[in-house]
C-alpha positions as CSV (number, residue, x, y, z in Angstrom):
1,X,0.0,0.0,0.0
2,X,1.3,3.5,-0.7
3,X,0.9,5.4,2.7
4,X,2.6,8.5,0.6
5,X,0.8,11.5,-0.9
6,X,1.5,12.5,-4.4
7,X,1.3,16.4,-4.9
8,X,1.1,16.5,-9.1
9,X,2.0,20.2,-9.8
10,X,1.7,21.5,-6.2
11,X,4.0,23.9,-4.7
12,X,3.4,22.2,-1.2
13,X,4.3,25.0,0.8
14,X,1.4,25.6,2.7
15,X,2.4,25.7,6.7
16,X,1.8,22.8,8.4
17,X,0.8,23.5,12.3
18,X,2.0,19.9,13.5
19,X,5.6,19.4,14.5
20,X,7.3,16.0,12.7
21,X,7.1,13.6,15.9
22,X,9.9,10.8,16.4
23,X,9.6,7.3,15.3
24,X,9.9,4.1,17.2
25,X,12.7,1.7,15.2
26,X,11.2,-0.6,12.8
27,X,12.7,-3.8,12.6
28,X,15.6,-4.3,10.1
29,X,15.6,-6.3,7.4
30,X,18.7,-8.6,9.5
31,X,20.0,-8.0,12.7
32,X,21.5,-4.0,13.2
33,X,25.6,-4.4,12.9
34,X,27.4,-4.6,16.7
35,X,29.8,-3.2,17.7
36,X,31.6,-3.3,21.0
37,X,34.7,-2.2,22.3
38,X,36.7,-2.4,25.7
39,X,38.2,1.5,24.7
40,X,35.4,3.2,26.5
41,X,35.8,6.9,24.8
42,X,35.3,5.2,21.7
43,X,32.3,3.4,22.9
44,X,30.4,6.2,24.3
45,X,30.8,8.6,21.1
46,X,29.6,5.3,18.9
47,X,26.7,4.9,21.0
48,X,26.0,8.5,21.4
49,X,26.4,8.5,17.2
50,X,23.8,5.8,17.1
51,X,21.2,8.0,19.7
52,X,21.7,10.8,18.0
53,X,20.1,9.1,14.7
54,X,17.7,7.2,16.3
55,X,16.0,10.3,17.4
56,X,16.3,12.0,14.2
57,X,13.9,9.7,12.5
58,X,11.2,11.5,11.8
59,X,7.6,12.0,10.1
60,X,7.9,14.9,8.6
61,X,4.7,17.0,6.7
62,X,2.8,15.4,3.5
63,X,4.9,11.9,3.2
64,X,3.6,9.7,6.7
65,X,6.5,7.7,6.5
66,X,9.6,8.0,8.8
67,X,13.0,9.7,7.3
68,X,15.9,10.3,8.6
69,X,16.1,14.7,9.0
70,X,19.2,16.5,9.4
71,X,18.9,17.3,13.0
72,X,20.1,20.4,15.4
73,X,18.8,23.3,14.0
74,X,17.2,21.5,10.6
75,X,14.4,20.1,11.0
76,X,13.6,18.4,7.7
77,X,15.3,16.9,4.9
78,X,17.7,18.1,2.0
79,X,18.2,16.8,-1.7
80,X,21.9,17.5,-1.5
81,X,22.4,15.2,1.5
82,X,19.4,13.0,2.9
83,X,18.9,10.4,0.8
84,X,22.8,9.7,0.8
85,X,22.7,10.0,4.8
86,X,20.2,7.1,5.1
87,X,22.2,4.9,2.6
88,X,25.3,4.9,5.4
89,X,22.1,4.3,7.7
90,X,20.7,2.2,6.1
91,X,21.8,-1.5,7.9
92,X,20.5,-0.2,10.5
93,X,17.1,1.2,9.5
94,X,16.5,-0.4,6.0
95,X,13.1,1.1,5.8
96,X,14.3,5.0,6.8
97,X,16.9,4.7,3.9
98,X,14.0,3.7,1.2
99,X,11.4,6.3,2.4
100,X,14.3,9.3,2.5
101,X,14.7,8.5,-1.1
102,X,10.9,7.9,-2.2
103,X,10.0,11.2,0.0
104,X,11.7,13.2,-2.9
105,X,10.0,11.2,-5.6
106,X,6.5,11.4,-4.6
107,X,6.3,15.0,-4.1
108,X,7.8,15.7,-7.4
109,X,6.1,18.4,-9.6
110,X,4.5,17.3,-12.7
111,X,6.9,18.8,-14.4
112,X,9.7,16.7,-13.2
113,X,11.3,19.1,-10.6
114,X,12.1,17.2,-7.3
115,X,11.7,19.5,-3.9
116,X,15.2,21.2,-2.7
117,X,13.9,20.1,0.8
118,X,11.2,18.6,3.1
119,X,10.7,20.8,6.3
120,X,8.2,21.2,9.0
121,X,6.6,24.4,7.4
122,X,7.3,24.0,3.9
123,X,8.2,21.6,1.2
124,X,11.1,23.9,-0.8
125,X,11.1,24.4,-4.9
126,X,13.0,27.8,-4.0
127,X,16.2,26.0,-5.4
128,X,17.8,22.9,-6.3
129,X,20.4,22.3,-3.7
130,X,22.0,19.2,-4.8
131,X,25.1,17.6,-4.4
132,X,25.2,13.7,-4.1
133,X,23.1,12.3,-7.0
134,X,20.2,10.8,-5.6
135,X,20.0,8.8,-9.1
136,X,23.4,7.2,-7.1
137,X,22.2,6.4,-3.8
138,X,18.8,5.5,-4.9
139,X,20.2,3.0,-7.6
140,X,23.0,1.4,-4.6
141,X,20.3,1.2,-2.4
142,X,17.9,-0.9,-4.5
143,X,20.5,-3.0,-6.0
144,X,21.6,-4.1,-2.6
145,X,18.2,-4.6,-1.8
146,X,17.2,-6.3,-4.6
147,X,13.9,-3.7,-4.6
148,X,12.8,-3.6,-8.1
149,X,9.4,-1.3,-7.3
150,X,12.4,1.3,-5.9
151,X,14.8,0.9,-8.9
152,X,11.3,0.9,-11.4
153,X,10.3,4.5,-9.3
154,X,13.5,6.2,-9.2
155,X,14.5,5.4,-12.8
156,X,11.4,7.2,-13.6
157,X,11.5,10.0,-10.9
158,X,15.5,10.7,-11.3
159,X,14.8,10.6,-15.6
160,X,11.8,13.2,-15.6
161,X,14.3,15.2,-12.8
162,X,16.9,15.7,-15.2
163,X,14.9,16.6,-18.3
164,X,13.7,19.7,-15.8
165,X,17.1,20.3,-15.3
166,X,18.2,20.5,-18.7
167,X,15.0,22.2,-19.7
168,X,15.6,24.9,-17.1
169,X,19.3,24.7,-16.1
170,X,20.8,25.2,-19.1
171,X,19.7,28.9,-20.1
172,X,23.5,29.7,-21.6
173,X,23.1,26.5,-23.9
174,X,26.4,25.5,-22.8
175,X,25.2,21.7,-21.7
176,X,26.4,22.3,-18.2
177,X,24.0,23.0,-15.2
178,X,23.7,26.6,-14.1
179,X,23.9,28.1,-10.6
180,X,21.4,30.9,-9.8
181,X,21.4,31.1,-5.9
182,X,23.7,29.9,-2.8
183,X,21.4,27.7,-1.6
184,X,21.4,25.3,-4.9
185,X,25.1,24.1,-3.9
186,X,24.0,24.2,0.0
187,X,27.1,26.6,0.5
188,X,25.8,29.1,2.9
189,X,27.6,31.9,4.4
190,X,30.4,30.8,1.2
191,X,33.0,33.9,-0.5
192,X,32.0,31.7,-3.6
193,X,28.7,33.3,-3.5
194,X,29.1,36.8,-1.8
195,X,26.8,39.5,-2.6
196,X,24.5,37.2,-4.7
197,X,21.1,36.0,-3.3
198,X,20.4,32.7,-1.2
199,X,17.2,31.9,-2.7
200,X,15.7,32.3,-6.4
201,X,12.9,35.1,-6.9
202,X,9.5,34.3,-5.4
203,X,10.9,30.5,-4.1
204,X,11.0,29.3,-8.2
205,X,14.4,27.5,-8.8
206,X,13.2,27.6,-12.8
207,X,14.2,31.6,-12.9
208,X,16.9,33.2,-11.2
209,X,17.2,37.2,-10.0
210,X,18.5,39.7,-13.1
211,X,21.6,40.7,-12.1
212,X,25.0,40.3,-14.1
213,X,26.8,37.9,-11.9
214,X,23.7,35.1,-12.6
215,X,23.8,32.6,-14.2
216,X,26.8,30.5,-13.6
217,X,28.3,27.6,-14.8
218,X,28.9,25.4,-11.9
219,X,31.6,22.5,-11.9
220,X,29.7,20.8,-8.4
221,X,25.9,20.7,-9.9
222,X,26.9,19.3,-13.4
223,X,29.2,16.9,-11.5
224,X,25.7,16.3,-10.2
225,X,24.0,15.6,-13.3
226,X,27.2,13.5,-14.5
227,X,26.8,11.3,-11.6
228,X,23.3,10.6,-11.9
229,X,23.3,9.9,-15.9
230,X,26.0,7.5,-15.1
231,X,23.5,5.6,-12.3
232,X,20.3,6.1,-14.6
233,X,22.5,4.3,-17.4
234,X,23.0,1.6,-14.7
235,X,19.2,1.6,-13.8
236,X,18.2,0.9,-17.2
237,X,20.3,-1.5,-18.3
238,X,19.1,-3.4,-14.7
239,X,15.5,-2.4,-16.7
240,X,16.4,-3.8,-19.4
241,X,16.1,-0.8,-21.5
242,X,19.6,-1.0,-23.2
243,X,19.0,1.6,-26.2
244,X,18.0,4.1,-23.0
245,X,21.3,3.0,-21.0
246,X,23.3,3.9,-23.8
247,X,21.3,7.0,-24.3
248,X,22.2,8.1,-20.5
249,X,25.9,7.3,-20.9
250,X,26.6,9.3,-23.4
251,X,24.8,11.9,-21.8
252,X,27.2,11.8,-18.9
253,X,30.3,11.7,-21.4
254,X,29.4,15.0,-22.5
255,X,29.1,16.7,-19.7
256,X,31.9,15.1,-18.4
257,X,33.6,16.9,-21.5
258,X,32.8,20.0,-20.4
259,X,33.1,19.9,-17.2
260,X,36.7,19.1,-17.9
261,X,37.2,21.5,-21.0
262,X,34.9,24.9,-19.5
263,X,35.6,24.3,-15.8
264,X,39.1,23.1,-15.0
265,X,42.4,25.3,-14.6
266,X,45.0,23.6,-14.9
267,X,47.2,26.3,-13.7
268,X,45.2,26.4,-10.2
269,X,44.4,22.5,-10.8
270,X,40.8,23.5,-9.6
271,X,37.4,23.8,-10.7
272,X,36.0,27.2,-10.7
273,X,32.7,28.4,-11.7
274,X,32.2,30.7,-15.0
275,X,30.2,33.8,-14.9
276,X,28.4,35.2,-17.3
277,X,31.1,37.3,-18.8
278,X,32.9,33.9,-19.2
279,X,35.1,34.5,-15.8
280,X,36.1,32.1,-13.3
281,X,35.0,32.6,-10.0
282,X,38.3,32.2,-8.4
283,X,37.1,30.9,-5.1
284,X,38.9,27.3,-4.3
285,X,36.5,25.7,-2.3
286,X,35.1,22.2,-1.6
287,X,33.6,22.0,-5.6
288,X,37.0,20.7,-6.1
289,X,36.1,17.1,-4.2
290,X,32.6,17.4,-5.0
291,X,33.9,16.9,-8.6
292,X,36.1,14.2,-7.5
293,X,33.1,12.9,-5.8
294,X,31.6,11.9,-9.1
295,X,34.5,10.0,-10.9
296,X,34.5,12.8,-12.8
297,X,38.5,13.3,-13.4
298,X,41.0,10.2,-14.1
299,X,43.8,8.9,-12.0
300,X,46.3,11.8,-13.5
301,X,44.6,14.9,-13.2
302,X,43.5,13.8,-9.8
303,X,46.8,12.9,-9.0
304,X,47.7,16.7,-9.6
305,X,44.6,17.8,-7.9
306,X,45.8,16.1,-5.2
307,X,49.0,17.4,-4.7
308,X,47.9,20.9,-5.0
309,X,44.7,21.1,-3.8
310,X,42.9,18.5,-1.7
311,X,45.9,17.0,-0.1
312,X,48.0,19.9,0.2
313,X,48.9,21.2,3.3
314,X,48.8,24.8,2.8
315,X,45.1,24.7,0.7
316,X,42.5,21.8,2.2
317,X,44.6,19.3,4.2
318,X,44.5,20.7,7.2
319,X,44.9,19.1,11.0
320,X,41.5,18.1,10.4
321,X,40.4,18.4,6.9
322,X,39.0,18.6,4.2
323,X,38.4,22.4,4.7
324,X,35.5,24.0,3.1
325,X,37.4,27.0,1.7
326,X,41.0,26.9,0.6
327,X,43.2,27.7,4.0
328,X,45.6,29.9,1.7
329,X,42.8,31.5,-0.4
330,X,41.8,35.1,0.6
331,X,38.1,34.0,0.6
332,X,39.0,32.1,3.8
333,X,36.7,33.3,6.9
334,X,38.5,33.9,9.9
335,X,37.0,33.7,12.8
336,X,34.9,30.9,11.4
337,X,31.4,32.1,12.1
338,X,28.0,30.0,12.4
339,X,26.7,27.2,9.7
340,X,29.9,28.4,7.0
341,X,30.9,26.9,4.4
342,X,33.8,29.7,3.8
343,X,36.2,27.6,5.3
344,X,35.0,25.2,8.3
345,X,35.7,21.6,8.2
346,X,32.1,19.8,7.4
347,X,30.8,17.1,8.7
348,X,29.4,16.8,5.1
349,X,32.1,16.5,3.7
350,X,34.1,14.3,5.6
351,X,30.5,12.1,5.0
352,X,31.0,12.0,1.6
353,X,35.2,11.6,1.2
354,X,34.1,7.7,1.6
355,X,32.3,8.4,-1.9
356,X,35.9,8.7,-3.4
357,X,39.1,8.6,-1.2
358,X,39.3,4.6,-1.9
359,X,38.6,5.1,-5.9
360,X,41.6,7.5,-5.9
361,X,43.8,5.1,-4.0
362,X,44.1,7.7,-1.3
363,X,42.8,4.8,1.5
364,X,45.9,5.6,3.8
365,X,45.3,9.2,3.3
366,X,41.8,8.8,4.5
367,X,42.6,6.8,7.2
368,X,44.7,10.1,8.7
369,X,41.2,12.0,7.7
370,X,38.9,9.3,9.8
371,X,41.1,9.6,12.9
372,X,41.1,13.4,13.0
373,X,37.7,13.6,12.7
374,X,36.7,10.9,15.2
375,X,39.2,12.1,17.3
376,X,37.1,15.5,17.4
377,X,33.9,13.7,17.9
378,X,35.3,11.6,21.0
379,X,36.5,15.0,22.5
380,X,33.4,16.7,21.8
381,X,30.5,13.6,21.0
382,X,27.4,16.3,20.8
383,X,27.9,15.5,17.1
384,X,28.1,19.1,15.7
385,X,27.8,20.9,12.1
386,X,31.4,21.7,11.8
387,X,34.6,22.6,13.1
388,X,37.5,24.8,13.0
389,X,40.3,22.8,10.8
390,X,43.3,23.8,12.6
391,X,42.4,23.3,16.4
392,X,39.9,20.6,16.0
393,X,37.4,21.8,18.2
394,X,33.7,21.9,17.1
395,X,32.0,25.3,16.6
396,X,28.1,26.1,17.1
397,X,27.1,25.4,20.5
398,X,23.4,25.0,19.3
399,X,24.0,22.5,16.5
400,X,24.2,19.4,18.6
401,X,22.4,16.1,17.3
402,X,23.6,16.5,13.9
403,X,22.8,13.8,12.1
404,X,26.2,14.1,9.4
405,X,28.4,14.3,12.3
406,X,26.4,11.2,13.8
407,X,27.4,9.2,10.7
408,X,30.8,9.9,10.6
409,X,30.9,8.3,13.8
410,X,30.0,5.4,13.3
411,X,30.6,4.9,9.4
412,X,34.7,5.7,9.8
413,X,34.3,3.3,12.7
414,X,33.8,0.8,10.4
415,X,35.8,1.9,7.6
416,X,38.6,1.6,10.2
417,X,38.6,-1.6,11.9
418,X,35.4,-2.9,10.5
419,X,33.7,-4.8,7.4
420,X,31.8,-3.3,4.8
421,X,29.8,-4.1,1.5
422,X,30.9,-2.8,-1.6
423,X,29.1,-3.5,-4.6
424,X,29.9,-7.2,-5.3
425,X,32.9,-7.3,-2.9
426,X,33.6,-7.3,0.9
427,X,36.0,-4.7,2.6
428,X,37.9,-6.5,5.6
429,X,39.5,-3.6,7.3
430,X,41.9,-4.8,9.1
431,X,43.7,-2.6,12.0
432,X,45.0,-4.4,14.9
433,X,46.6,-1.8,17.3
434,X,44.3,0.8,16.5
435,X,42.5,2.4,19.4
436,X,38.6,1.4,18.3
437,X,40.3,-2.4,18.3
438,X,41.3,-2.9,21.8
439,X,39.3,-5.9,22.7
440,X,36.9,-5.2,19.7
441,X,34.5,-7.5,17.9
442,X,32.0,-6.1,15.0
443,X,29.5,-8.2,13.1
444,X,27.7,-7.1,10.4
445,X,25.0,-8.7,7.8
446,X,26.2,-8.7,4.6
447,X,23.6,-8.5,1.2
448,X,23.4,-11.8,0.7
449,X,22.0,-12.2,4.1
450,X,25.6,-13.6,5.5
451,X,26.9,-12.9,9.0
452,X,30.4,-11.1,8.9
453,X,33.0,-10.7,11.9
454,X,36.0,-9.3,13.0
455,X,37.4,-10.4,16.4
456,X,40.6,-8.5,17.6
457,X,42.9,-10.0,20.6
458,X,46.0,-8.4,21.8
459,X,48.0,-10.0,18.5
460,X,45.4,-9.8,15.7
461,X,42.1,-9.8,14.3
462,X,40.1,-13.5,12.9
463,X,37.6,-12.8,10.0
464,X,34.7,-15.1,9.4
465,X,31.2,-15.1,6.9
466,X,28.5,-17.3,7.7
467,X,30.5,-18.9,10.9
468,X,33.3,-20.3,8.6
469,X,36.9,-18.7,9.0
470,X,38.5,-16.0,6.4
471,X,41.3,-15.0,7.2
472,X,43.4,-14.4,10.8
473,X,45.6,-11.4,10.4
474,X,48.3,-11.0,13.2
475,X,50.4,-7.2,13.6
476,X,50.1,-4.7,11.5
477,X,47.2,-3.5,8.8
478,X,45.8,-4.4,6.3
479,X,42.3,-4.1,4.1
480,X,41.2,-7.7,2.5
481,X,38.7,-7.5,-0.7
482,X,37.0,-10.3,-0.8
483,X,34.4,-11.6,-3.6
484,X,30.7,-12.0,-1.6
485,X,31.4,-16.0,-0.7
486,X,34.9,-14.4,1.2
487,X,37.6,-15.3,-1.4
488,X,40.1,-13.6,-1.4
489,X,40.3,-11.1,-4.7
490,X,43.2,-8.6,-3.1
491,X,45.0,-6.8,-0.4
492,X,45.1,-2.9,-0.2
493,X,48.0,-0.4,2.1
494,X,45.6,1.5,4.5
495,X,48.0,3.1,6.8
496,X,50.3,5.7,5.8
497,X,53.6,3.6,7.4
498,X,54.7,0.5,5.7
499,X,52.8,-2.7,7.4
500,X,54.2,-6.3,7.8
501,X,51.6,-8.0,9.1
502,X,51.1,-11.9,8.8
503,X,48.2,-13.2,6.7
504,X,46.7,-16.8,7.5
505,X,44.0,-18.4,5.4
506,X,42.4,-21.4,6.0
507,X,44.4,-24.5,4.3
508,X,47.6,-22.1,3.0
509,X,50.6,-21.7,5.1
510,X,51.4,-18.3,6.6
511,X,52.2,-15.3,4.3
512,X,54.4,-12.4,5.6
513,X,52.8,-9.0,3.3
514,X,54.9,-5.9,3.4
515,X,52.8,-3.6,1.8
516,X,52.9,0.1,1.5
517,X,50.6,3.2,1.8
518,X,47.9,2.6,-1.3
519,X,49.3,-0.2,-3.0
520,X,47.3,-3.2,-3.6
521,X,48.8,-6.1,-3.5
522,X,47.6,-9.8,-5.6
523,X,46.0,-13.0,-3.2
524,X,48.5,-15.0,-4.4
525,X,52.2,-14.4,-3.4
526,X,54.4,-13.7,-6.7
């Protein structure tokens, strides 16, 4: 039964006198992942993560099914950032993950244009804010799910929400996706936008205000579009609608092209908007890994990127990045005020580095990233908005119960001593003198409905699916990818130090691995 309420050309913005009440947990569909450690500081900030979320499920105005809202101060839900919040959450509340996503769709417009937002006094058309595709998290979630109704929706819902897109985003001709307001890249209080409004005229993200800095060209939003024609070519071929799949892909070549061709300087090696006068907007900001968020460069130019940009030092690698502004750019705002994106470290972002550190073969690099940031949480667990990227200490007294902040928590906890599902294969992530392993075990249902578990002693960790062993791993780290039935397909550096720990699998003798930062290294001994 569809419990949801379609509004077919409504603005649904009426206010709505009822607050959104909280949910009681629905069972998952297998039992929530565990896990428990003897390091108490880690504990109580993993469980305060998990509370935290747990009472931001909410029922929020037109759609009476529970979602998983922002939290502190926002009290609803964002395009740019729900639907991919409740994927990470999503072993844990199966049926919040699926609603976040068919929220958007069922109060579509007619027309194809998905709401910016779902709040408590207002569903938002007054912009697009995007940022994570929800073609992308829609189409992982019902793949892992097997939920064809989902995939059958969202293809539909995610096709009709690019054709408004290009029908109204595209007012230059260029093929890339035009920026009219702050709030359609969700970077408030951002240099990148100064002096230019936060909200289209008369709430209508199909027109934007007359003035000559309007429209722009923006690197993050068609990195947007890219992603999600890449995902709808995914959905269609699962749809069997191959002449449509091939349709999407190139697509998402050609705005890949110009992305690349219009948006890119290689003498900064960032991505910068273009105005209307054909001028970059010389701000470097976080567009630069929202762009590498979508696949969009290759190995090389991120390479370069990476050296003078995201991991440098002096720009967005800071003590605890990834900064939201540039530290050495003169748009930086010092001292970092309330909700800014002009240069505080975001619990967004660090949210969405898992979306692309390992597909650059950064995963050591991230690894310094996870413990910064969980570090901060530990020291302050109110799970706040953001934090200032040199000291480390979170800002905005008023923001606590953030649900971003929440999810770091507990997703870098396991992306640092846990297992986790990727596509087809299992990440075994391996790190047996690090602080969240003292005395550690996690388990964790896997896809296919398999148990998974990682037990660490004082020497090592043992790995075992469905109750059969893995793979025992004794000193240092270590990532094992797996194939889903736990063979092994490869071994990955995650620590920035060279590792030498021993590998046992069941039946083979002992294997001694020396393996560095980012390499990968074959199952098989040469």
């Amino acid at each position: 039964m569809n419990r949801r309420h379609f509004l077919a050309g409504s603005t649904a913005t009426a206010a709505v006198v009822a607050l959104p009440h909280a949910v009681s947990a629905a069972a998952p569909a297998g039992p929530a992942p565990t896990f428990a450690t003897a390091n108490s500081r880690w504990q109580v900030a993993y469980d305060k993560a998990l509370a935290v979320l747990a009472t931001n499920v909410r029922v929020m105005p037109y759609v009476d099914a529970p979602v998983l809202i922002e939290g502190a101060t926002y009290q609803g839900i964002w395009q740019e950032c729900g639907p991919h919040e409740a994927l990470v959450y999503r072993h844990w509340r199966p049926d919040v993950a699926r609603n976040s996503h068919t929220t958007f769709f069922d109060l579509q417009r007619a027309n194809g244009q998905m709401p910016a937002n779902n709040k408590i006094i207002e569903t938002g058309f007054g912009q697009i804010q995007m940022v994570v595709p929800i073609a992308a998290t829609a189409w992982e979630l019902a793949r892992a799910t097997g939920d064809d109704a989902l995939l059958a929706q969202a293809y539909r819902a995610c096709s009709a929400w690019d054709d408004w897109l290009v029908r109204f985003r595209n007012t230059r001709g260029t093929g890339l996706i035009e920026g009219f307001c702050t709030y359609d890249t969700g970077h408030d209080n951002s240099p990148r936008w100064a002096g230019l409004p936060n909200q289209c005229p008369n709430k209508n993200a199909a027109v934007h205000h007359p003035l000559p800095a309007l429209p722009r060209l923006c690197p993050d939003l068609s990195a947007t579009v890219f992603g999600g024609r890449r995902a709808l070519a995914a959905m269609a071929r699962a749809l069997g609608k191959a002449t449509e799949a091939d349709r999407w892909e190139e697509r998402a070549d050609v705005i890949r092209h110009l992305i690349l061709t219009r948006l890119y300087d290689a003498g900064d090696a960032a991505f910068y908007d273009r105005d209307p006068q054909e001028a970059f907007v010389r701000v470097r900001s976080d567009v630069i890994s929202r762009v590498c968020g979508e696949h969009v460069v290759d190995q090389a130019m991120f390479d370069t990127i990476w050296q003078r940009q995201l991991g440098n030092p002096k720009a967005f690698w800071a003590t605890v990045p990834l900064t939201s502004i540039a530290l050495d750019d003169p748009g930086f705002v010092r001292p970092i005020p309330a909700n800014s994106w002009g240069g505080a470290s975001q619990a967004l972002t660090a949210l969405r580095a898992g979306r692309w550190f390992d597909h650059y073969r950064r995963s050591a690099d991230f690894t310094t990233m996870m413990n910064a940031w969980c570090d901060a949480i530990q020291a302050d667990p109110s799970m706040r908005q953001q934090l200032d990227p040199l000291t480390g200490r979170f800002t905005q007294a008023d923001q606590a119960g953030y649900s971003p902040a929440a999810l770091v928590m507990v997703d870098y906890t396991w992306r640092l001593v846990g297992v986790r599902q990727e596509g087809a294969t299992i990440h075994w992530n391996v790190r047996p003198h690090h602080a969240a392993a003292r005395g550690t075990r996690l388990a964790r249902t896997m896809d296919n409905g398999w148990l998974a578990t990682i037990d660490y002693d004082g020497e090592g960790a043992t790995l075992t699916l469905a109750g059969k062993t893995v793979a025992r791993v004794n000193g240092g780290a270590v990532r094992l990818v797996t194939a889903a039935d736990g063979q092994l397909l490869s071994l990955r550096g995650i620590e920035t130090t060279r590792q030498r720990p021993t590998l046992r699998l069941p039946g083979r003798p002992p294997r001694r691995l020396d393996i560095v930062a980012n390499r990968d290294l074959p199952p098989e001994p040469a």
